[in-house]
VONU-724734 format. One record per residue (C-alpha): chain; residue number from 1; x, y, z. Coordinates in Angstrom, 3 decimals. Each point is the difference from the previous one (the first is absolute). Layout:
BEGIN
   kette    nr          x          y          z
       A   NUM          X          Y          Z
...
//
This chain:
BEGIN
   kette    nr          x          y          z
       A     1     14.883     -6.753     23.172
       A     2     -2.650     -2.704     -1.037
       A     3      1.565     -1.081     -3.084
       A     4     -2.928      1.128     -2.454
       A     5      0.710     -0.507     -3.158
       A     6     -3.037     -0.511     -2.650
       A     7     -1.274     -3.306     -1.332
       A     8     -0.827     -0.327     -3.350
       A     9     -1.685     -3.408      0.791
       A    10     -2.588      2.186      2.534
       A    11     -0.617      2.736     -2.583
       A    12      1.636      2.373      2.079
       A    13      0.850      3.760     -1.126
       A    14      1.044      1.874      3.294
       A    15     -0.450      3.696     -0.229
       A    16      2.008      2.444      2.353
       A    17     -0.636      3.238     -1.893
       A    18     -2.489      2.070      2.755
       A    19     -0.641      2.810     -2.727
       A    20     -1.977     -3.379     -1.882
       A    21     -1.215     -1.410      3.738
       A    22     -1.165      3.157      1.203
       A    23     -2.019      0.989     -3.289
       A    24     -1.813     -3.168      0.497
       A    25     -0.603      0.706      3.700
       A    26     -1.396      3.290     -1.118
       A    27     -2.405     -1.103     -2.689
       A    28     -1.634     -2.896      2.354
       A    29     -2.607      2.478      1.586
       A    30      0.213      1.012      3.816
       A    31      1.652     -2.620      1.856
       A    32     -0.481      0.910      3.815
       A    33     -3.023     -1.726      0.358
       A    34      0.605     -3.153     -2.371
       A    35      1.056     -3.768      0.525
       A    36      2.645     -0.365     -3.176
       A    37      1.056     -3.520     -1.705
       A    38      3.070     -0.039     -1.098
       A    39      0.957     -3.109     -2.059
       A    40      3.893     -0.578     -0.765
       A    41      1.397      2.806      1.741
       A    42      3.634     -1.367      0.039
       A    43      2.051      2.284      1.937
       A    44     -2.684      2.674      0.924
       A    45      0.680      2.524     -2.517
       A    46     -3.380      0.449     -0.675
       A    47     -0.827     -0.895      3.801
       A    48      1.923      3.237      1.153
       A    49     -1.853      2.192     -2.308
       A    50     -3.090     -0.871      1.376
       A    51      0.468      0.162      3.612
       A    52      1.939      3.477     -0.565
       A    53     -3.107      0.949     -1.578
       A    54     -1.700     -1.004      2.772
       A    55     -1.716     -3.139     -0.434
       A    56     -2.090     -1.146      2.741
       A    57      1.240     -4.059     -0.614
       A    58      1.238     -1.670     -2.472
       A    59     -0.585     -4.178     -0.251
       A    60      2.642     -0.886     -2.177
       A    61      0.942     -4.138     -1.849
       A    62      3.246     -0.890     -0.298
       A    63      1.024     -3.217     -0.966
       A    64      3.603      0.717     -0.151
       A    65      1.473     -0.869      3.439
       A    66      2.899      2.017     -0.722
       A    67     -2.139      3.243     -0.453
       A    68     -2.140     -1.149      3.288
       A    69      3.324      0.923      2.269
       A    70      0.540      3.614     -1.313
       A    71     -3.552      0.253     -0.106
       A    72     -0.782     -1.163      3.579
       A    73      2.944      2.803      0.900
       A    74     -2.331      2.631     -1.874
       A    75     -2.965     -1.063      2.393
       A    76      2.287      0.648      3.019
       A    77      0.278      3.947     -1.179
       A    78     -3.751      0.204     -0.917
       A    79     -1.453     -1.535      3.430
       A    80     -4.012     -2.030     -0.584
       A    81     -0.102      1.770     -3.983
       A    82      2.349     -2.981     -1.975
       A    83     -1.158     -3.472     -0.112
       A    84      1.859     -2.503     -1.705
       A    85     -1.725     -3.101     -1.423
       A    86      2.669     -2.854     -0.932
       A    87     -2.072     -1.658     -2.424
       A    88     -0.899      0.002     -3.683
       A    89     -2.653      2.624     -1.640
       A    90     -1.549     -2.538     -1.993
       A    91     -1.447     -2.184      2.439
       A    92     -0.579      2.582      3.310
       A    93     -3.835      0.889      0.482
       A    94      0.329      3.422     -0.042
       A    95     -4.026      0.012      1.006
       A    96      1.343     -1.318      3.258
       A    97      2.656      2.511      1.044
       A    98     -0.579      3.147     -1.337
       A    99     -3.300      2.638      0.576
       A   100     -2.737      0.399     -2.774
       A   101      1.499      3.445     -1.244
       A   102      3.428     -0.455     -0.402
       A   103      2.388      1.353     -2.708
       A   104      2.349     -2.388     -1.371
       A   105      3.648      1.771     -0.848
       A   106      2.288     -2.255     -2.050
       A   107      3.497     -0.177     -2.268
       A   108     -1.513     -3.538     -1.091
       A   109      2.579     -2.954     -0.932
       A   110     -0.435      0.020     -3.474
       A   111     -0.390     -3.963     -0.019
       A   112     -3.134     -0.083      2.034
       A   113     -1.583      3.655     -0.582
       A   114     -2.918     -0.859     -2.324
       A   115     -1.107     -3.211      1.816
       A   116      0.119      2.082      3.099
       A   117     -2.215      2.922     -1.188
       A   118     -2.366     -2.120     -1.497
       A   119     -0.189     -1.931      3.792
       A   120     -0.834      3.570      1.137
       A   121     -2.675      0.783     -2.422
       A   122     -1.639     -2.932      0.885
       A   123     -1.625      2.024      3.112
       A   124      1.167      3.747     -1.407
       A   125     -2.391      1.743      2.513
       A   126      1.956     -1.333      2.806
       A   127      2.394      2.519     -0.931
       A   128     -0.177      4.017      0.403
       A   129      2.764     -0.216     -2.969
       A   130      2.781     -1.203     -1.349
       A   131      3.446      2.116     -1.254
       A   132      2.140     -3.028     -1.740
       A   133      3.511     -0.008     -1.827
       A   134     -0.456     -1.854     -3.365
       A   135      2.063     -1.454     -2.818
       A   136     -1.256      3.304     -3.051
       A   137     -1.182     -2.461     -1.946
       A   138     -2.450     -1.679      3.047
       A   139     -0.956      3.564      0.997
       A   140     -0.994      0.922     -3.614
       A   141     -2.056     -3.611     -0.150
       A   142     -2.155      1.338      2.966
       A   143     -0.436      3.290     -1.072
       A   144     -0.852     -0.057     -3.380
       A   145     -2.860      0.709     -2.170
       A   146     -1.851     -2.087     -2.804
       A   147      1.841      0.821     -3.333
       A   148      3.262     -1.026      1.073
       A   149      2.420     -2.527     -0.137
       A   150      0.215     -0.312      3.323
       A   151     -3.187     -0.007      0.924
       A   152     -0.917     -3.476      1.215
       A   153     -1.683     -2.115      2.925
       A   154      1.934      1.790      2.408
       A   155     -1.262      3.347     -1.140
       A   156     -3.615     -0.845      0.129
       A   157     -0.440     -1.947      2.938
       A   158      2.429      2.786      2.104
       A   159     -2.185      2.988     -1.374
       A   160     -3.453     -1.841      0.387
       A   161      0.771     -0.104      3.901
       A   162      2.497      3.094      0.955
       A   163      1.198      3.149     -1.663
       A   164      3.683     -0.136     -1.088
       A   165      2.728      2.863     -0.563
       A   166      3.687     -0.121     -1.058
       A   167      1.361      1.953      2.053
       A   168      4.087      0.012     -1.287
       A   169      2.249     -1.662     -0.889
       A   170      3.349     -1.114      1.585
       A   171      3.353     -0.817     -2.176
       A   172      1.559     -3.317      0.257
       A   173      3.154      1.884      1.812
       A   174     -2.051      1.174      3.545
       A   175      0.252     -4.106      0.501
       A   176      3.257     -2.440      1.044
       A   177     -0.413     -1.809     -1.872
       A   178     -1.331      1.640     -2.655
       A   179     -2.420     -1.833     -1.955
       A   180     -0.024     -0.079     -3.990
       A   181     -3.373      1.950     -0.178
       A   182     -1.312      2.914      1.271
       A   183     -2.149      0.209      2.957
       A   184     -3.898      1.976      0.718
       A   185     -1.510      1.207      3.193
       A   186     -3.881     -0.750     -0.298
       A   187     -3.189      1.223      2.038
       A   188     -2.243     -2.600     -0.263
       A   189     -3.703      1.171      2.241
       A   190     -2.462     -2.667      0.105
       A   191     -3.655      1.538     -1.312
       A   192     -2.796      0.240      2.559
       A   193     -1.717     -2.385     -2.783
       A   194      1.599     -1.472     -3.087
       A   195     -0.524      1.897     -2.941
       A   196     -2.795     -1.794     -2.029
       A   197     -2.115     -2.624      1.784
       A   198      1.062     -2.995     -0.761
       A   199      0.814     -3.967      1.551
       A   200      3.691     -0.176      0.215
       A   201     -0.556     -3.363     -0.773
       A   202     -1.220      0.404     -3.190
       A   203      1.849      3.407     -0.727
       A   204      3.253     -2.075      0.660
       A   205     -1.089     -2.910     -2.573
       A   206     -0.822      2.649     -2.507
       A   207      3.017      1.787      0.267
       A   208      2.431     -3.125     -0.049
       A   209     -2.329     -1.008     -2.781
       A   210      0.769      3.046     -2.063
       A   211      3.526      0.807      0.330
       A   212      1.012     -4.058     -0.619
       A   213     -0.634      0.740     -3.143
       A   214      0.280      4.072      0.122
       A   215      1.138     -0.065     -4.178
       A   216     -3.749     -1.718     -0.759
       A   217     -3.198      2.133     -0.216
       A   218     -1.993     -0.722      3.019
       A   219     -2.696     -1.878     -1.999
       A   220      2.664     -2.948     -0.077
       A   221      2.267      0.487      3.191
       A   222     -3.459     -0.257      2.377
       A   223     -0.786     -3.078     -1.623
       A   224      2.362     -2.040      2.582
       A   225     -2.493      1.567      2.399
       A   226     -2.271     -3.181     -0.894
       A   227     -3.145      1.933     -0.831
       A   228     -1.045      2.246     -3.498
       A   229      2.141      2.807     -0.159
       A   230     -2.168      1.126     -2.790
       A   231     -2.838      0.172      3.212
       A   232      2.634      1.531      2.047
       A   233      0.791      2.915     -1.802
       A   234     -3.445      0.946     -0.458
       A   235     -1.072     -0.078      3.072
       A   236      3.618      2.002      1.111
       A   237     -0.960      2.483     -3.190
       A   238      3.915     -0.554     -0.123
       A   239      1.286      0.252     -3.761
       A   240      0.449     -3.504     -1.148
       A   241      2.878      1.442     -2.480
       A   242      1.997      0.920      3.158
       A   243      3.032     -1.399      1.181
       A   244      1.006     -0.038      4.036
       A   245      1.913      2.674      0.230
       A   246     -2.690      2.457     -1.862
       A   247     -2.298     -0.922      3.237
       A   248     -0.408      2.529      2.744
       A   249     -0.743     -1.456      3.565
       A   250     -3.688      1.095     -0.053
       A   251     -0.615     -1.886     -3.334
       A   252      1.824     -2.953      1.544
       A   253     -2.348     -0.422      2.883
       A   254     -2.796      0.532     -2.398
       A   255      1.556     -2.924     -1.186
       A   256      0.098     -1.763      3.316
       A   257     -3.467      0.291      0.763
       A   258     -1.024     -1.292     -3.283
       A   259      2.054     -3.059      0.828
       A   260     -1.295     -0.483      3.095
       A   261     -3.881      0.159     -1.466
       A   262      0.536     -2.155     -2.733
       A   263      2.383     -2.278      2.686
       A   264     -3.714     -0.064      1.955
       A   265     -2.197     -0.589     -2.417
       A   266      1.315     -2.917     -1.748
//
């Protein structure tokens, strides 16, 4: 009726299959009471899900103005619990628009899904949670733990500020089209306090500081911090002989809050 056919340009993946949709609906928590995001939602696959599982409203971006006419129909069925925002994710305040509390529910376009989670965990407690559809590869970035390959920025500065779960994962075939990878469902819920005290600030230097250089021991890649990594690791009590990826999250803020007392003293 509207035409929708996926653009690759826009990242988009639609996904019809409501065994996939409702499993996500399912694993976001109680929904009655809750104000959901919804970023990308195309058609309203997902959309459906949640409002058959009762959600009390869902805010959802579209930028697609195709999607915006089936969607608007959707809102006509589900009377003062759809709203549709025409506009692009990337530059809405969501601080403006939605309650301190909500849960964000997404199928992200897989263009714009790590620059739009990392705009969200810029203020993670204004969020209850957040269940979000992944590239495996992105999923296994946030979750994972030091020792692995893919353990990297993403991982620590996700796990320093929420606690994160794979949840499953979805096969390239629930999607039209369907992509060339396969796809993970992921609970991300922000901490009540980060992890390890730290200054993002400096945490965030350290860490880019580290993994630019993640095949060096530490002793050389925090030199492009500008001050003695010799004095920085033994303030940390961080093994100089590591590399960034041997690094667990606490040591890294140890880290961090070396950096930012040698940063003040000299």
């Amino acid at each position: 009726m509207h035409k929708l056919f996926p653009h690759k340009s826009k990242g988009q993946h639609f996904i019809y299959d409501s065994k996939i949709t409702d499993r996500i609906a399912s694993l976001s928590g109680d929904l009655t009471n809750s104000t959901i995001y919804e970023v990308g939602p195309g058609p309203g696959g997902l959309t459906r899900s949640l409002l058959n599982f009762g959600a009390k409203k869902i805010i959802a971006a579209e930028k697609d103005q195709r999607c915006v006419e089936a969607l608007n129909k959707l809102a006509i069925s589900y009377p003062q619990r759809l709203e549709i925002l025409h506009d692009d994710a990337l530059t809405i305040d969501e601080n403006n628009i939605l309650p301190k509390g909500s849960k964000i529910i997404s199928n992200l376009p897989f263009n714009i899904s790590t620059a739009l989670f990392l705009k969200w965990l810029d203020k993670p407690n204004h969020w209850s949670s957040m269940t979000l559809m992944f590239q495996k590869e992105v999923a296994q970035r946030l979750s994972s733990k030091h020792g692995k390959k893919s353990y990297g920025r993403l991982s620590v500065i996700t796990q320093w500020l929420c606690n994160v779960e794979i949840l499953f994962n979805v096969k390239p075939g629930s999607f039209i089209p369907p992509p060339k990878v396969t796809s993970s469902v992921i609970s991300i819920i922000p901490r009540n306090s980060p992890l390890a005290p730290a200054s993002r600030k400096f945490l965030e230097k350290i860490v880019g500081s580290s993994f630019n250089q993640r095949r060096k021991m530490l002793k050389s890649s925090l030199k492009s911090t500008g001050l003695n990594s010799d004095e920085l690791l033994r303030i940390s009590g961080v093994d100089p002989h590591s590399r960034a990826d041997d690094i667990s999250i606490e040591e890294y803020c140890a880290l961090a809050r070396a950096l930012k007392e040698l940063s003040e003293n000299h």
